[in-house]
N, C-alpha and C positions, 0 to 999 in steps of 0.2 A: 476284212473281218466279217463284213455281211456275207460275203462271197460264202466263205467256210462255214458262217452260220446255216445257209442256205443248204449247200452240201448235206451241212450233217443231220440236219432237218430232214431233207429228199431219203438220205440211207436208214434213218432210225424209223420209219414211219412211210412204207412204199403204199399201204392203200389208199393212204389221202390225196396221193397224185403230186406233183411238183408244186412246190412252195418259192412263190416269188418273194425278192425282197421287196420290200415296199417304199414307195420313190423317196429320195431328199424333199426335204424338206426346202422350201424358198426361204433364201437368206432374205431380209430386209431391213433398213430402219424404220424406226416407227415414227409416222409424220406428227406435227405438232398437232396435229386436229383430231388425232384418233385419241389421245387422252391428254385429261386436265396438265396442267404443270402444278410440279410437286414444290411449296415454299423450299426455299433454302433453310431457314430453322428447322423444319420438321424434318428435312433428310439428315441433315447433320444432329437433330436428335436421334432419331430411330438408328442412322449405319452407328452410333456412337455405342449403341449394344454390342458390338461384334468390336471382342478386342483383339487389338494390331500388336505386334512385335514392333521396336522401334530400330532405324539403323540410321548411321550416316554413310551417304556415300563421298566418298573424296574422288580427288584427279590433281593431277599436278596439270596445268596450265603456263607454260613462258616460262617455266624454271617456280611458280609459285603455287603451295598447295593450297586448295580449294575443295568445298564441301559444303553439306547442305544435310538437313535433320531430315527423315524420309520414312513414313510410319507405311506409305504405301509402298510395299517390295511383296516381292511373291518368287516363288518357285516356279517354270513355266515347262522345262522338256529336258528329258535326261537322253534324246538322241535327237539331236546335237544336246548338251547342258545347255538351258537357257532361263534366265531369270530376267523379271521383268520389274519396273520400279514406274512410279507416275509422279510426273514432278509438271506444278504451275507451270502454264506459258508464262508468267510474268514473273520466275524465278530472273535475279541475277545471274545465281551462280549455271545456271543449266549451260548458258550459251559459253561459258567457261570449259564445263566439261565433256558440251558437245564438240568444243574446239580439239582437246585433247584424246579425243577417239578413245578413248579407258578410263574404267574407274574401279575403285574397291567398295565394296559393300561391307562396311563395317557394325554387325549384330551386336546390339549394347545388352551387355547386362544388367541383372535388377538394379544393381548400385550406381550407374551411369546415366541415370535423369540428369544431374546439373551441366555433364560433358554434354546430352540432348539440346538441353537448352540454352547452351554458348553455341552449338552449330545453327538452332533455329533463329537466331538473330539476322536479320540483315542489315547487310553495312560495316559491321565490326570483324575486327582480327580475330577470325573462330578458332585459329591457331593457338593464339595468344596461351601460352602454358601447356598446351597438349604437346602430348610425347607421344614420338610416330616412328617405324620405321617404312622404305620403301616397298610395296608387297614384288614379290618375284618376276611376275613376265611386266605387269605396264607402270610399275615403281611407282603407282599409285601411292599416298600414305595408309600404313596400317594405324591404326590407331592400337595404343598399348592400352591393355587389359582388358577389350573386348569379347565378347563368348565366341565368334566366329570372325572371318575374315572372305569374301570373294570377290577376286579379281578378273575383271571382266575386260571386252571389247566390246563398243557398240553397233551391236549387229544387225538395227533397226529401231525406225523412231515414227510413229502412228499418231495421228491428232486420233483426241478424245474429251471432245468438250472443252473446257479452260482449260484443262489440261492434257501432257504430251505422253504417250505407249510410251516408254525406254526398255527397250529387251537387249539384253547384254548376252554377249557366249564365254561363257564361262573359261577360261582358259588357267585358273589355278584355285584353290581352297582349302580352309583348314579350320578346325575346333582352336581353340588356345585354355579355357577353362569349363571345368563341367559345374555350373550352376543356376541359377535361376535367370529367365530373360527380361529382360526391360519390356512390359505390356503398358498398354494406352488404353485404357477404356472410358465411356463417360467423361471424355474431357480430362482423366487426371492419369497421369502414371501409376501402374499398379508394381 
């Protein structure tokens, strides 16, 4: 894309002479010493402005379903499809669904706090009363009445602090109803 930029810069404008692009940039992380540390209250107040979608992701595991409450998911690339999700190293249920190499991304709608909050429990049968069917390629559970559905492989898994990259490639998806989504902000469900 620089490349073409460049091009088209050199042909719209020949008296200025040729236009380099100008180098990348150095990747780095930023060492502990070059700035303070940020409390944990105060980040988890201030990111608390910026409201999340909620979803569960499921996997079947040993013939048994499994799942986990997941406000961090994101969109990541439409060549190849790729979505991405951040989930605690100290989840239970991860190494479940990292066992299982697939999951579905179930997008909850406005009504579906209380379904949210039987999956964010740890420890308990988050099943317990939900009604599911298998989603198409990795028979992940869908969850019924959800606003969307994506069934995934996992196509890479990145450390990130306490917690783990999960980017999935997308290999099926679908709407189920058009209305309003389940939002998180400030701590509460919106």
């Amino acid at each position: 894309m620089a490349a073409a930029a460049v091009r088209y810069l050199r042909s719209a404008d020949g008296e200025r002479g040729p236009v380099d692009a100008l180098p990348r940039p150095e990747l780095r992380c930023v060492r502990e010493d070059e700035r303070p540390p940020v409390p944990p209250s105060e980040f988890r107040r201030v990111l608390g402005c910026f409201a999340t979608g909620v979803t569960v992701v499921t996997a079947v595991d040993d013939g048994a379903p499994v799942g986990f409450a997941c406000q961090s998911f994101t969109s990541l690339s439409l060549e190849p499809p790729l979505v991405a999700f951040m989930v605690g190293r100290t989840s239970t249920t991860w190494p479940r669904i990292a066992r299982a190499g697939a999951f579905c991304v179930n997008i909850l709608a406005a009504h579906q706090a209380p379904l949210c909050r039987a999956f964010a429990v740890s420890g308990a049968d988050k099943f317990a009363g939900v009604t599911y069917d298998p989603s198409p390629v990795s028979g992940s559970p869908r969850l019924t009445d959800t606003l969307a559905w994506i069934d995934c492989t996992i196509h890479a898994v990145h450390p990130g602090g306490d917690h783990l990259i999960v980017v999935g490639r997308v290999t099926a998806l679908d709407t189920r109803h058009e209305t309003a989504p389940l939002l998180f902000h400030r701590g509460r469900f919106r």
